[in-house]
C-alpha positions as CSV (number, residue, x, y, z in Angstrom):
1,X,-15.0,-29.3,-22.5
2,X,-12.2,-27.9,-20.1
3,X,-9.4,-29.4,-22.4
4,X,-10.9,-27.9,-25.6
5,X,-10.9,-24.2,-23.8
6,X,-7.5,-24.8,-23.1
7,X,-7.0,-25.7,-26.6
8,X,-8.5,-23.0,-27.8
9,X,-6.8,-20.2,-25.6
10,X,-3.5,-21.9,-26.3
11,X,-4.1,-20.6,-29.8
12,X,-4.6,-17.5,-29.0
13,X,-2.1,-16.9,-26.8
14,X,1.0,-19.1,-28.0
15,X,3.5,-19.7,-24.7
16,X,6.6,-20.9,-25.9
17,X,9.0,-18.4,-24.5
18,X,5.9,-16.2,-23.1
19,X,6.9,-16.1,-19.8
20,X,10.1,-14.4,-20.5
21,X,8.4,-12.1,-22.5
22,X,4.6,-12.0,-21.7
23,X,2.2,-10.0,-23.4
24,X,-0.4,-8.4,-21.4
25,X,-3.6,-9.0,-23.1
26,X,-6.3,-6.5,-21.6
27,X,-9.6,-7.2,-19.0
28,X,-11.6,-9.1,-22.3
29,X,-8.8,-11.9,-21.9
30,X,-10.4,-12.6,-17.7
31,X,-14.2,-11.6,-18.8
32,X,-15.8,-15.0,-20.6
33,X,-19.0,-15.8,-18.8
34,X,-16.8,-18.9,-18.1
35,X,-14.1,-17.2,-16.2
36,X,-14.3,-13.9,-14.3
37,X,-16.9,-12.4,-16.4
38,X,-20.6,-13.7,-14.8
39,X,-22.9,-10.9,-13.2
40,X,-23.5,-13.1,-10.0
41,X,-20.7,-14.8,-7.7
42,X,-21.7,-18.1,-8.0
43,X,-18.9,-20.4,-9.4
44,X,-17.8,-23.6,-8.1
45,X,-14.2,-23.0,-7.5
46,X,-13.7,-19.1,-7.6
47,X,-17.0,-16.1,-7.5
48,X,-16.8,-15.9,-11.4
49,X,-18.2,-12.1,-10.9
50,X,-14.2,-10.4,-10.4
51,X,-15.1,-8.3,-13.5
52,X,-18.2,-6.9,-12.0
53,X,-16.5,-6.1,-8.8
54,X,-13.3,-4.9,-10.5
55,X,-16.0,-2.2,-12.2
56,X,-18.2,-1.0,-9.4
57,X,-18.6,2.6,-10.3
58,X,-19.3,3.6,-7.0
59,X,-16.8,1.8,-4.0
60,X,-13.5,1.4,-3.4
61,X,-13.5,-1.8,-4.9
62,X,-14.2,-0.7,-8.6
63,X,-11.5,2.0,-7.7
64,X,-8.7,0.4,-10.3
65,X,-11.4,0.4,-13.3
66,X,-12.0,4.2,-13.1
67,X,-7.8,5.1,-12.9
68,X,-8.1,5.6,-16.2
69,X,-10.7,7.6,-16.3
70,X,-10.2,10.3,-13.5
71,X,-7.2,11.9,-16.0
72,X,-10.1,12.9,-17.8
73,X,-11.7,14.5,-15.4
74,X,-10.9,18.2,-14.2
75,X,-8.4,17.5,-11.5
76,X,-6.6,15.4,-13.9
77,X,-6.7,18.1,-16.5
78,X,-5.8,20.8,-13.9
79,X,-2.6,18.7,-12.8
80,X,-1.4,18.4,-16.3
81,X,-2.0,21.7,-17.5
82,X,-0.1,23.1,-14.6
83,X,2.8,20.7,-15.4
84,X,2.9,21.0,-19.2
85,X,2.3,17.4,-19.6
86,X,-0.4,17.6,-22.3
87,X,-3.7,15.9,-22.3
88,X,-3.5,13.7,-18.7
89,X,-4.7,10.6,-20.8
90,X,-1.9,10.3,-22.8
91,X,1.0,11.3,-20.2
92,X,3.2,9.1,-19.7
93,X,3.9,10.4,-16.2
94,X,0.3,9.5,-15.4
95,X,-0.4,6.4,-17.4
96,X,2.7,4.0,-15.6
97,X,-0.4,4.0,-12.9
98,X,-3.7,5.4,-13.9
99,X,-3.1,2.2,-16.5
100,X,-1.5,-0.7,-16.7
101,X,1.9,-0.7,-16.9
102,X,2.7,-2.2,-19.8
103,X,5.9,-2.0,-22.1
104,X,4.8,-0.8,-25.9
105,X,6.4,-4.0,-26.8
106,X,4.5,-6.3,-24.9
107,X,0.8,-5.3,-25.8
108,X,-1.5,-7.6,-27.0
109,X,-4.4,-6.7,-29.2
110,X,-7.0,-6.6,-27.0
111,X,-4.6,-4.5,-24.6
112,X,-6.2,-0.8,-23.4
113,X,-5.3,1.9,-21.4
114,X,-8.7,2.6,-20.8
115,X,-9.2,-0.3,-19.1
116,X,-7.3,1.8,-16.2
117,X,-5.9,-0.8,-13.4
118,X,-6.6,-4.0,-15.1
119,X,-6.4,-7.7,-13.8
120,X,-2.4,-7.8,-15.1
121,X,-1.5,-5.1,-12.7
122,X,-1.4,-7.0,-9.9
123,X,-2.1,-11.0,-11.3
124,X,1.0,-10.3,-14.1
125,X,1.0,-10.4,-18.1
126,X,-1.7,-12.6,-18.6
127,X,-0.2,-13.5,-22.2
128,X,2.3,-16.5,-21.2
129,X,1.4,-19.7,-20.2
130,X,-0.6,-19.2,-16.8
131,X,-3.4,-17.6,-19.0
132,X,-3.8,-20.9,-20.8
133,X,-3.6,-23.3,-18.2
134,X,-4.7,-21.8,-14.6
135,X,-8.1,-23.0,-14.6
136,X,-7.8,-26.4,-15.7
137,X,-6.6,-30.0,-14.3
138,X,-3.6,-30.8,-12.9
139,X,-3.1,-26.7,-12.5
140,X,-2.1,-25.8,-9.3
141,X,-1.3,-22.2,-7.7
142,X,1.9,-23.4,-7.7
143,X,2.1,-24.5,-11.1
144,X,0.4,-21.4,-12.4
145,X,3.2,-18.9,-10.5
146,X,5.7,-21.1,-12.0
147,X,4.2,-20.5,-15.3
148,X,3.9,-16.3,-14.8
149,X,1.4,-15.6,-12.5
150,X,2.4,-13.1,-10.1
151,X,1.9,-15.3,-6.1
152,X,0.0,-12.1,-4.3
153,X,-0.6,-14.7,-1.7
154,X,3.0,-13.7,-0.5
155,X,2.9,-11.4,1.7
156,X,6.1,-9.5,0.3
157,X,5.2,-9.7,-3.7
158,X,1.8,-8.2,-2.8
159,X,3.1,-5.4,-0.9
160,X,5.6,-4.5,-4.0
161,X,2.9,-4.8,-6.4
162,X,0.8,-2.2,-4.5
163,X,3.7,-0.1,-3.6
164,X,4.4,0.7,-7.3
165,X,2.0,3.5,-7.2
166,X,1.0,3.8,-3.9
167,X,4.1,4.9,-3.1
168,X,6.1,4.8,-5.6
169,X,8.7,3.2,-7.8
170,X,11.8,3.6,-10.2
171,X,9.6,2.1,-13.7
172,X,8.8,4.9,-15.8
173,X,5.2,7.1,-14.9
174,X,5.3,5.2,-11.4
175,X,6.7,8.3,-8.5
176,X,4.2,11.1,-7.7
177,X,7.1,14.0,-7.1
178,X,6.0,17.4,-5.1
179,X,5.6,19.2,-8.4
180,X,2.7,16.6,-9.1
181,X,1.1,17.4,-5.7
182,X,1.6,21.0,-5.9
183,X,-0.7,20.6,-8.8
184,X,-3.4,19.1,-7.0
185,X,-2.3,15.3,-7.1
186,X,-3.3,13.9,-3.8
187,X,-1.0,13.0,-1.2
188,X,-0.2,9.0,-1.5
189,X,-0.9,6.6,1.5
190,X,-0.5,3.1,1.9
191,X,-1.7,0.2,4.3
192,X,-1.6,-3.1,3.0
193,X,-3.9,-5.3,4.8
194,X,-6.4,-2.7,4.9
195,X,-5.9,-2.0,0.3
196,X,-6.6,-5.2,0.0
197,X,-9.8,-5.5,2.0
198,X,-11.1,-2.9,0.0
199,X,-10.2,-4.5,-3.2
200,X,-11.1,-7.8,-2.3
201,X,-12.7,-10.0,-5.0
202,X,-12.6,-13.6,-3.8
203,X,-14.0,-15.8,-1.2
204,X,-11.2,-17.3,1.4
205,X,-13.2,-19.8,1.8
206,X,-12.1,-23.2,2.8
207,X,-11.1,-24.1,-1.3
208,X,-9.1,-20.5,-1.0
209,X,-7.1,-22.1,2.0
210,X,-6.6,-25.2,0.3
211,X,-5.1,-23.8,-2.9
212,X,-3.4,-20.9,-1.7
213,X,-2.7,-20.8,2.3
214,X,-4.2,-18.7,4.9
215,X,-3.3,-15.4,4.9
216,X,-2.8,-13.6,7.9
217,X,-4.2,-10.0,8.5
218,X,-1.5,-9.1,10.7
219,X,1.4,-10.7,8.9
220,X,-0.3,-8.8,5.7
221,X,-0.2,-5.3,7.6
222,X,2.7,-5.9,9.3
223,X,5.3,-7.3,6.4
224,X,3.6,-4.3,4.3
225,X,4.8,-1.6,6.9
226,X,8.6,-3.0,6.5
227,X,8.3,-3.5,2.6
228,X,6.8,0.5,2.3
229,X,10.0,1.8,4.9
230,X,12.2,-0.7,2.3
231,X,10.9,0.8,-0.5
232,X,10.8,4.8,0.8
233,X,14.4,4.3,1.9
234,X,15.4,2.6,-1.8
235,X,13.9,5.8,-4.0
236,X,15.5,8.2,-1.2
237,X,19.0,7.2,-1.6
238,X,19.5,7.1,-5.7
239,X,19.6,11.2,-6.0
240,X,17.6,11.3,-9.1
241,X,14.6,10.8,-7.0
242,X,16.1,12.5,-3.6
243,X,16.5,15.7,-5.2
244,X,14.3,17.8,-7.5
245,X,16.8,20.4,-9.2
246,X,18.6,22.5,-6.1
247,X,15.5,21.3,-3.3
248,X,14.9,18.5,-1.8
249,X,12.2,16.4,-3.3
250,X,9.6,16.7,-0.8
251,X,7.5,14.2,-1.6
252,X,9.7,12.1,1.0
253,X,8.4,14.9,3.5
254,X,5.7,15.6,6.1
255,X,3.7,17.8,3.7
256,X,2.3,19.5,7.1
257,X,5.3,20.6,8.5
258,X,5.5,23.2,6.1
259,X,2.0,23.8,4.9
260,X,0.8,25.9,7.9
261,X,-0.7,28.8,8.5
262,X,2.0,31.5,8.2
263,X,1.5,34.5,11.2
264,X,3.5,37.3,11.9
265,X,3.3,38.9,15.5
266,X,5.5,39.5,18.8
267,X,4.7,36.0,20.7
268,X,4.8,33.2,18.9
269,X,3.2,30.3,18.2
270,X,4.5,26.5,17.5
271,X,2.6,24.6,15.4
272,X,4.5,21.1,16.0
273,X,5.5,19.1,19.0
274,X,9.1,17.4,19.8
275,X,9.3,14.4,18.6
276,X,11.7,12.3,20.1
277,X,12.6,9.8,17.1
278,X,13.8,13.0,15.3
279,X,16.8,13.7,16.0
280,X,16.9,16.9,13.7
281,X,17.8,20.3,13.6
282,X,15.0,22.9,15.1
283,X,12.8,24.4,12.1
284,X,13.8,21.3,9.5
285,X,11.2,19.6,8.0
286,X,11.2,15.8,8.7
287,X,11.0,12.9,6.1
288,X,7.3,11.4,6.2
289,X,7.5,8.3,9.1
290,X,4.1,7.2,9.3
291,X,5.9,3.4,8.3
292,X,8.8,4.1,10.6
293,X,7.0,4.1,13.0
294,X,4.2,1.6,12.7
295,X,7.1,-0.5,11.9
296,X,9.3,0.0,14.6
297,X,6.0,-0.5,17.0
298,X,5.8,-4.3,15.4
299,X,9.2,-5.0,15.7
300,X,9.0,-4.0,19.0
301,X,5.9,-6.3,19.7
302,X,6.8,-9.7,16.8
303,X,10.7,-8.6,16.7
304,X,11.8,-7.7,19.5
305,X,15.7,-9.1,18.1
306,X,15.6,-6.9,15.5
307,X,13.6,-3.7,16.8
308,X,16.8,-2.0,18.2
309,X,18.4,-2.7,15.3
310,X,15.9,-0.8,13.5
311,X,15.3,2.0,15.9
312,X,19.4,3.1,15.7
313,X,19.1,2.8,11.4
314,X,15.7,5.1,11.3
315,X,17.4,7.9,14.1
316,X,20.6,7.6,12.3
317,X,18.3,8.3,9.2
318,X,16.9,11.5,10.8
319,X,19.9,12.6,12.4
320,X,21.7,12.5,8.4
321,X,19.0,15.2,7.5
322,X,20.8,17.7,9.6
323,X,24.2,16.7,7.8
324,X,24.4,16.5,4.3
325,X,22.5,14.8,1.1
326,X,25.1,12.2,0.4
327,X,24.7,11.4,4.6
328,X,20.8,11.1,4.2
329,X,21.2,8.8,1.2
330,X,23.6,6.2,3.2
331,X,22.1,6.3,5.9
332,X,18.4,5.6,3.6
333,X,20.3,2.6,2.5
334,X,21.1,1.6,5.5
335,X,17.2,1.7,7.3
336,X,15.9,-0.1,3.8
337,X,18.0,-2.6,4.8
338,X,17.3,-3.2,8.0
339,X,13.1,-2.9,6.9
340,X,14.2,-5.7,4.9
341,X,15.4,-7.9,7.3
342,X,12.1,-7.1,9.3
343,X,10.0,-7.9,6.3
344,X,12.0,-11.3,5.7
345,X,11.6,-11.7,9.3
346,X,7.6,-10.8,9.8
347,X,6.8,-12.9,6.4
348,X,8.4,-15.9,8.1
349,X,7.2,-16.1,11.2
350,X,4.2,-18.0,12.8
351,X,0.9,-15.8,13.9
352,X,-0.6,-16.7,16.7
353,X,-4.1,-15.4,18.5
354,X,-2.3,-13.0,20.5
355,X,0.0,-10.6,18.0
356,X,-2.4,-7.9,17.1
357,X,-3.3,-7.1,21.0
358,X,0.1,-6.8,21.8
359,X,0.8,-4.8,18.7
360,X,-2.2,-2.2,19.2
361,X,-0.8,-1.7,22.8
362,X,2.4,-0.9,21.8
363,X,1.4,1.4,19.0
364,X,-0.9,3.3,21.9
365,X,1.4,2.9,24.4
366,X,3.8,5.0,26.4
367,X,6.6,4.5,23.9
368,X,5.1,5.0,20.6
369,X,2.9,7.9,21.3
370,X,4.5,10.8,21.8
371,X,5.9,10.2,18.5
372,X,2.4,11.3,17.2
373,X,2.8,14.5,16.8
374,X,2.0,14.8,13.0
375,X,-0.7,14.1,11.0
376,X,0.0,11.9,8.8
377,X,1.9,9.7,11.5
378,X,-1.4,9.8,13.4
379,X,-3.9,8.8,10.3
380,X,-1.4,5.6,9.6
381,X,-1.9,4.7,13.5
382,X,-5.7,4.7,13.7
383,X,-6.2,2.7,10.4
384,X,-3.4,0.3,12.0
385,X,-5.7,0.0,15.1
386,X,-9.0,-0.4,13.2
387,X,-7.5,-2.7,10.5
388,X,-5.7,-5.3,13.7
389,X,-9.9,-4.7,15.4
390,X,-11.0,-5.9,12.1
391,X,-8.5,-9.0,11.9
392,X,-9.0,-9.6,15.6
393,X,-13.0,-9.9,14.9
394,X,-12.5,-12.1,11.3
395,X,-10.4,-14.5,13.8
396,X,-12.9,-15.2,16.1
397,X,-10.5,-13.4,19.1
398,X,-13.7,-10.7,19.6
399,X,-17.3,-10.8,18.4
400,X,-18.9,-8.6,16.1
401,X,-20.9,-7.1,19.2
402,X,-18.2,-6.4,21.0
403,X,-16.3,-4.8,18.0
404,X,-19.5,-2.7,17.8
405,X,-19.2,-1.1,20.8
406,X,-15.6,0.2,20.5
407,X,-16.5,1.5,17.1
408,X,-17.0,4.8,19.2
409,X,-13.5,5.0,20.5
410,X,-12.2,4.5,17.2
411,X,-14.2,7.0,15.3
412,X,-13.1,9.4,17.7
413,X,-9.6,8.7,17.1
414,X,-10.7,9.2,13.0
415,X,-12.6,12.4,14.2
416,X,-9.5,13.7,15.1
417,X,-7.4,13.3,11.9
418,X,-10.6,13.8,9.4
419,X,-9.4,17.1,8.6
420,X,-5.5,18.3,8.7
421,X,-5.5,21.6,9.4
422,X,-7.5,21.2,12.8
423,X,-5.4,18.1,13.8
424,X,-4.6,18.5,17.1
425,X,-1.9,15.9,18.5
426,X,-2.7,15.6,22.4
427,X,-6.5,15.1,21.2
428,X,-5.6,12.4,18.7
429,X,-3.5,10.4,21.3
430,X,-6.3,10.7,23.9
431,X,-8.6,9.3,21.7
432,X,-6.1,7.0,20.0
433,X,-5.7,5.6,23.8
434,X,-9.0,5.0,24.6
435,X,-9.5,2.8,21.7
436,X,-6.5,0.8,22.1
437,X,-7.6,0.8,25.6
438,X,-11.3,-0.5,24.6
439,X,-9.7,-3.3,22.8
440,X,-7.2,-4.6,25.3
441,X,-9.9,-5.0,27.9
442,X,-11.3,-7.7,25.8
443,X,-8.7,-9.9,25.7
């Protein structure tokens, strides 16, 4: 019966020479009752209810299905009116990730863009040989990434697939400039380990480890801190993206170092702390390092080789703000490459029991938290900490119980970053302290 289905999709979907040109053939090609289409998770080898998940109107994890659909709504309306794109839904400077991106050449007939994020966003064209031959004997994973599938169980070709909207990249329709957010386009974040607990749709079970490895929740959060520094550093240096006519494009930038309150009066009053991996000039507004420095806090902790290394690159980075454009750019280069060599690094290495205490204590410790002193610096350190609690509980090193009762701490430390323009810095690193604290005690 297996051999037949594989008969059958081969003639749908003809490979030869697919997988250097795959077609991507839309959600109906994963949704058979049969494959990723049943309404309970109850298959032998995989749920079988991906589909349903994918489209659960209400939590994060249905959040790919409705991409498509918010440009219809009134913020996505609102953002393109303001930016004369036309209707949002047919934009190509929306579509490259409110759909799949998808050449015109390479869509299938059942392809959509309503479909939103589809399945080939992150799995790969499905149109090439994988499609046909991934569920049935001999396939392995290995066979099916060798015929197209894309291997999200590494930890560096998940974190670029992510990263090319939720931060950005050089395809067409895939960088959300200032100009977008100035419209109302929110501002982009990105934690790996924690994206993809939230859009979680299998079981790693012990058949998941068999097939495909165990996957490591601080290798996953870890390799995607260096791999979104890589990738921020890559866009910054080729000047179409840098600049945005004669500014700066400040998408690169702490949006709150600049959106303040504005008062005029005879004493003044600062609204931002010294912060001492800044090396820039007084009343210049500094490139976004919530990554920098989560990254530079593992290196310190899994790296320690390469973490000075990396801390010279990402001042030399700030310092080249105060200089020129063409300096900035270089020295861009320069800290991608070295968040590079961390990534190849931190995907490589072993991971024992003891890595995410060590790392929570660094990122609360005396060395990393003075550099807290915006927000969204601050709102990338408390989901580091809660997602490393979270691993640390999934690997047996604390019980649920005991998780529990630091939940406090750590809502605390949320409490304080919940709303940016009452973020307060010395409260957030008190709070951000005291759950790291919390934590360490239960080693």
């Amino acid at each position: 019966m297996r051999g037949l289905a594989v008969i059958g999709l081969a003639l749908l979907y003809p490979v030869a020479g697919a997988i250097g040109n795959p077609t991507f053939e839309g959600v109906a090609s994963c949704a058979g009752s049969t494959c990723h289409g049943r309404a309970e998770g109850n298959g032998a080898v995989v749920r079988q209810d991906e589909i349903a998940t994918w489209q659960e109107p209400s939590s994060p994890a249905g959040a790919h299905s409705r991409a498509y659909a918010v440009l219809a709504g009134r913020r996505g309306q609102q953002i393109a009116a303001s930016l004369g794109l036309g209707k949002a839904t047919a934009a190509p400077a929306c579509l490259g990730c409110h759909s799949t991106y998808a050449p015109t050449g390479q869509r299938g007939a059942r392809f959509t863009l309503t479909d939103g994020v589809g399945c080939e966003s992150c799995h790969g064209a499905s149109g090439g040989a994988w499609l046909a031959e991934h569920y049935a004997l001999p396939a392995t994973h290995a066979s099916n990434v060798a015929a197209g599938l894309t291997p999200l169980d590494d930890p560096r070709t998940r974190a670029n697939v992510c990263l090319d909207c939720h931060y950005g990249s050089a395809k067409p329709g895939q960088f959300v400039t200032h100009a977008m957010m100035a419209a109302g386009h929110p501002r982009v974040s990105f934690e790996l380990d924690l994206f993809s607990a939230l859009q979680q749709h299998h079981n790693a079970d012990a058949d998941y480890a068999a097939r495909k490895g165990t996957l490591s929740s601080v290798r996953l959060w870890a390799v995607g801190q260096a791999e979104a520094v890589r990738r921020a550093g890559q866009l910054f240096a080729q000047p179409r993206f840098a600049m945005e006519g004669a500014f700066p494009q400040f998408y690169f930038y702490d949006c709150h170092s600049c959106h303040r309150t504005i008062t005029d009066g005879p004493h003044r009053k600062l609204t931002f702390e010294t912060n001492p991996g800044r090396p820039i000039p007084f009343g210049n507004p500094p490139f976004n390092d919530e990554n920098i420095i989560m990254l530079q806090a593992v290196a310190g902790a899994l790296v320690p080789g390469e973490a000075r290394a990396f801390e010279a690159a990402a001042r030399e980075f700030h310092k080249a703000m105060g200089v020129g454009s063409a300096e900035a750019r270089t020295a861009a280069q320069a800290l991608a490459a070295r968040a590079g060599a961390l990534s190849e690094a931190l995907a490589a290495r072993g991971y024992g029991s003891g890595e995410a205490f060590r790392v929570i204590a660094i990122i609360a410790g005396e060395a990393t938290s003075p550099r807290f002193t915006d927000y969204a610096g601050s709102v990338q350190a408390v989901m580091a900490v809660d997602t490393l609690l979270n691993a640390l509980v999934r690997e047996g090193r604390i019980t649920q119980g005991a998780a529990t009762g630091i939940r406090g701490d750590i809502a605390r430390a949320y409490k304080a970053v919940e709303e940016p323009n009452a973020y307060r810095p010395a409260d957030f690193r008190t709070a951000l302290k005291a759950a790291a604290g919390a934590i360490g005690r239960l080693q």
